[in-house]
N, C-alpha and C positions, 0 to 999 in steps of 0.2 A: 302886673308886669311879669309875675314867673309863668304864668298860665305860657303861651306862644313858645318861651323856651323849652315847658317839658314837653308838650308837643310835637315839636322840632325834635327834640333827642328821640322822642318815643318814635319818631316816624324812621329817623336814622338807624334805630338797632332793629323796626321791623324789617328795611331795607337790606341791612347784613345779613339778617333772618335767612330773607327770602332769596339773594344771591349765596346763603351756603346751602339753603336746600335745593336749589339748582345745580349746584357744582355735584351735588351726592345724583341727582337725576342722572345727570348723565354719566358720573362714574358705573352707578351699576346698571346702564344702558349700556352703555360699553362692554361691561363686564357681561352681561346677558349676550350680547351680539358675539362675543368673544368665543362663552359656549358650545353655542348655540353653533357655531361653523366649525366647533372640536367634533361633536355631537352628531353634525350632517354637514359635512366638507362640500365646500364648491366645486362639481363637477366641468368641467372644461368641456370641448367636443367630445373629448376622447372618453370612451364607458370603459368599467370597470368589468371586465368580462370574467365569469366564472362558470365554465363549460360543466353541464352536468348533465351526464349519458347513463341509460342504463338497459343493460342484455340481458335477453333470457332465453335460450338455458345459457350459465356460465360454464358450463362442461360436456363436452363430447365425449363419453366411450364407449369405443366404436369396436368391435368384433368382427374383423373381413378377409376376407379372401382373396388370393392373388387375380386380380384380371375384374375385379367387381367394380361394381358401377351403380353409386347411391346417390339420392337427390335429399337435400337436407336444407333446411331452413333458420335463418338468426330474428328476431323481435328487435331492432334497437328504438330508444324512444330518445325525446331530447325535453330535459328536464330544466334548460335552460329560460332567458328570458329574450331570446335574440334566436333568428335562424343562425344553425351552423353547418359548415359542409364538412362532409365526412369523406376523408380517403381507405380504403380498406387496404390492409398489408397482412402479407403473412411471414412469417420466423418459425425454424424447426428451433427446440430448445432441449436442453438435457439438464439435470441437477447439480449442484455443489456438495462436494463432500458434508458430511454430518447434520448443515444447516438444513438442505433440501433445497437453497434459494435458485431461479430461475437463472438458467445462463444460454441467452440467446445465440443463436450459430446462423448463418449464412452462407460461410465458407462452402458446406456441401452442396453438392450440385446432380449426384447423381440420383435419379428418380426412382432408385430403388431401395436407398436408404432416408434421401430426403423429402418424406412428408411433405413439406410446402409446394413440391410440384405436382400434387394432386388435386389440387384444390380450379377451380372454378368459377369466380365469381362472374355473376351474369350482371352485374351494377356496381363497379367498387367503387366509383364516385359518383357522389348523392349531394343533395342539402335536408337535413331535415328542419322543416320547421317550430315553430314556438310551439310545445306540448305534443308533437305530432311522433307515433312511434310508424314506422316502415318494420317489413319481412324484408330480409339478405336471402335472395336463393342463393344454391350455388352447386355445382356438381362435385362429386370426390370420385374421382378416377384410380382406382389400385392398379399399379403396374402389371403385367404378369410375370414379373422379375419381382416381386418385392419381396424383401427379406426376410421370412419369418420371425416373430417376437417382435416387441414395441417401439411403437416409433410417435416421435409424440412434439408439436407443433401446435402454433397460439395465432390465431385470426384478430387482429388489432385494429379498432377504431379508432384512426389519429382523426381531431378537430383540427381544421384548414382553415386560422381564424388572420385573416387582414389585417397588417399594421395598424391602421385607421381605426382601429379597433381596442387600442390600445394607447396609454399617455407614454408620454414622451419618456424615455430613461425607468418607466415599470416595467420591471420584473415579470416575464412574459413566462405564468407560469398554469403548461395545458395540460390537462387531463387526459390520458388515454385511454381505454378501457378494452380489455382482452380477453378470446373464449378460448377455452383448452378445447383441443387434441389430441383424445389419449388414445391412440389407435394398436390393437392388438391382431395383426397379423398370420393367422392361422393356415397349417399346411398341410396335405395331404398324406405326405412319405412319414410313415411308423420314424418318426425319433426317438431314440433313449430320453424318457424321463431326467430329470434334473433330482436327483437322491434329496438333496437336502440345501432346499431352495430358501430356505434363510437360515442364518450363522448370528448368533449374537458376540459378536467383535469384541465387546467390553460388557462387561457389565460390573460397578465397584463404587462407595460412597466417591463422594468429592472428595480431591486429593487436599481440599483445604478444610475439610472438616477431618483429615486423618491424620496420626501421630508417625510421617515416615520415617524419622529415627529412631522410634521406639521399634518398628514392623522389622528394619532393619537389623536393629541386635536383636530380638527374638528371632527373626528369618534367621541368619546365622547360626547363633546356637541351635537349633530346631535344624537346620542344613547339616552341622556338622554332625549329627547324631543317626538322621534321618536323610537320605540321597532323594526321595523321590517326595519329600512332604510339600504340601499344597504352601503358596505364600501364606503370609500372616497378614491381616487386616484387622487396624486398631483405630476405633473412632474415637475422636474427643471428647464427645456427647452421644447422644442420641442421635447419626446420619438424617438432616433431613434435604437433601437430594442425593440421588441415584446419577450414576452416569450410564446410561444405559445406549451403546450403540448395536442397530440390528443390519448386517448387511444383505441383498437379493440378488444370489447365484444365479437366479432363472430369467429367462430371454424376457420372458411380461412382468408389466410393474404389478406389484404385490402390497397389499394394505393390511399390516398388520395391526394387531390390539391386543390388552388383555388384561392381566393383572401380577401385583409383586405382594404374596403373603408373606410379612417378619413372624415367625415364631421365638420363644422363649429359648430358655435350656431345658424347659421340662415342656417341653412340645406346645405349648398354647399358643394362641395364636394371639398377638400384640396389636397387629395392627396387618392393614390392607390398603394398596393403593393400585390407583387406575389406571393403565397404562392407553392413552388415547391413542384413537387410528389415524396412521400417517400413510403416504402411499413413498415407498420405492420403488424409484426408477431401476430396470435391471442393469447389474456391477455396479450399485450405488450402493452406500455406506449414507446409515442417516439418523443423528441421533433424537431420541425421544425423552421429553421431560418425566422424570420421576420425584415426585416431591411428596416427604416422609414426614407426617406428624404425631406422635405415643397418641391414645386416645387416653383422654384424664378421666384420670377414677371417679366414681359416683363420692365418696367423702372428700376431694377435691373443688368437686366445683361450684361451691359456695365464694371461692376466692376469686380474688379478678385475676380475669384470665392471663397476664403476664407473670403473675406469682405462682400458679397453676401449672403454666407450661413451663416454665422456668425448673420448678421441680421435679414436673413428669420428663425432661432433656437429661437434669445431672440425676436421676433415680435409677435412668434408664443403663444399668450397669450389670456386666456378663457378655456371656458368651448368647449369638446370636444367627440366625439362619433366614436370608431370604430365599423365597422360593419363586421365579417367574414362571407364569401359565401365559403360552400364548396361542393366539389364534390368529386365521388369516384369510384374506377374499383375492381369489385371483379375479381374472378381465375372462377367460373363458367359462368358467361356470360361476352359477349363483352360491353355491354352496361354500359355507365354508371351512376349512379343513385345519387340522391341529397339530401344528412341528413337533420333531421330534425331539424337542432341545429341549431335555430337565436339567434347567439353570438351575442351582443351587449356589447359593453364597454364604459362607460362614465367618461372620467378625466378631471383634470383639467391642465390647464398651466399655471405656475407662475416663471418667469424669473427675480428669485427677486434679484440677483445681479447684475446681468444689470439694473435692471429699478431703483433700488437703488442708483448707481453708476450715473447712467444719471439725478436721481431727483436732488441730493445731488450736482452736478457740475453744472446744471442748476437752482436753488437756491441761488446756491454761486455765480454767476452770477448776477441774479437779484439784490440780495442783495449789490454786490457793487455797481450793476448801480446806486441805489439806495442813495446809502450811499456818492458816489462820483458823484450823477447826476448833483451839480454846476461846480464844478471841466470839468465834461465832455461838460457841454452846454458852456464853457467859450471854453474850448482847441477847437469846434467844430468852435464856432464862430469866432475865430481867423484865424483856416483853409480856413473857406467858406470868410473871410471877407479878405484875404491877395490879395494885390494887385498883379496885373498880368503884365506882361513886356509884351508891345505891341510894342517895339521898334520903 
């Protein structure tokens, strides 16, 4: 009589079984499809277009003469997955103070200061296809008015890419890609040289690694004593950037480099850094990174390196001298030729929370020793005096 019951039951909990193992099928069905469309999103008509173009050469400079007449050529390829059409534009541009950054102009119109109306192109609208690169001829016409000194202008691939080409309310965002023209204009009539065709404008740590109310009352006292004495420079630590700005008096842009020697107070030399080559534009101002770090001593660096440097910053205490060396490459000659600018800087280093911290802790020190030296000769004597178990 019980046989058909358990049966019955056993067939009823396989049945719950098998309906909750089906509800988990498709939970993590679900959850896989769910994925799986995070992972590779359903594309609509509209493609997901990301223009990628690439030029060569990326820089023109160019050395010409008023009335000259050059034929020159651009490589561009299309790096994309789709054809795209190119329009070609051109922009004279000039620099921004200290940064260097590009500031496009249009406004000028006369052909003998504006660059962009030399230019020639024999194709400026094209398509190139999928993988396929094209040659841009184009002519460069020099006025026989043009201006001697630099004049300097960017040939720009814009992509000419169809709505249809794009989802609906995306972010339509294309890619341009641009060749410089650095054109240096040379002239027949004897002009006076430019004496001293770059000026370094600044040269002084960062005003946020220096102490300027302390530079302040030294500058003063130092001022009322002395009429003609040089300012004071007082760093926190060890300066580690330079503010170094170089300006270019001369009509052609000018590409400086070189280096900044720290010496000691007893003349050694501490440390050296690089000063990389930037091009100014002429009556540009442009600043260059300078960035200082002590070299750690050989019994130093065993330690991790933030304990290490940490040391070698508040050690780095006294009186101190940078010395900049620089060097430069104009647009008319290959050679390169060495200003007459002996920058000299002389600061000072004062790491006065640290060595305040360190006086004030080893003070407090002494002063107990001090204060509890019976207390410590007794507790010493007891130690040194305890008998020893020699079993």
């Amino acid at each position: 009589m019980h046989g058909p019951i358990l049966i019955s039951a056993k067939k009823k909990k396989l049945s719950k079984f098998n309906l909750h193992s089906l509800n988990l099928c498709w939970i993590f069905l679900i959850l896989f499809i769910f994925i799986l469309g995070l992972l590779f999103p359903f594309r609509a008509n509209a493609q997901d277009i990301s223009p990628s173009l690439s030029v060569s050469p990326h820089t023109f400079e160019l050395d010409v003469l008023p009335g000259e007449i050059r034929t020159e050529k651009i490589k561009i390829g299309n790096k994309s997955e789709v054809a795209i059409p190119i329009t070609v534009k051109l922009m004279d541009f000039s620099a921004a103070e200290d940064s260097g950054e590009m500031l496009f102009d249009e406004a000028l119109q006369d052909p003998s200061i504006a660059s962009r109306k030399w230019f020639e192109i024999e194709n400026p609208n094209f398509i190139l296809d999928v993988g396929e690169t094209k040659e841009v001829q184009f002519l460069i016409n020099v006025p026989e008015d043009a201006e001697p000194g630099g004049h300097y202008s960017v040939m720009l691939f814009e992509p000419q890419l169809p709505s249809f080409y794009f989802k609906e309310g995306q972010a339509r965002a294309i890619p341009v890609i641009g060749v410089l023209f650095l054109f240096s204009v040379k002239t027949f009539v004897l002009e006076p040289e430019v004496q001293q065709k770059l000026e370094v404008v600044e040269f002084s740590p960062s005003k946020e690694e220096r102490l300027i109310a302390l530079e302040n009352l030294v500058s003063g006292l130092v001022g009322s004593i002395a009429q003609a004495a040089a300012p004071v420079i007082i760093t926190e630590k060890s300066p580690s950037n330079f503010i170094l700005r170089i300006k270019n008096n001369d009509i052609y842009h000018i590409k400086p480099f070189g280096k900044v020697l720290i010496y000691n107070t007893f003349g050694k030399k501490v440390g050296e850094i690089k000063v990389s080559q930037r091009t100014i534009l002429p009556g540009k101002t442009r600043q260059f990174p300078v960035e200082f770090s002590p070299e750690v001593p050989e019994k130093l660096r065993w330690l991790p390196a933030s304990i290490s440097n940490f040391l070698v910053q508040n050690f780095f205490i006294g009186r101190y001298q940078a010395e900049l060396e620089l060097q430069a490459r104009t647009p008319l000659t290959a050679e390169i030729f060495q200003p007459n600018l002996p920058v000299i800087l002389t600061f000072f280093s004062l790491p006065w929370k640290f060595w305040l911290s360190f006086i004030f802790i080893f003070g407090l020190l002494i002063f107990l020793t001090i204060k509890y030296r019976k207390r410590i000769k007794t507790a010493l004597k007891v130690l040194l005096s305890k008998p020893r178990y020699t079993g």
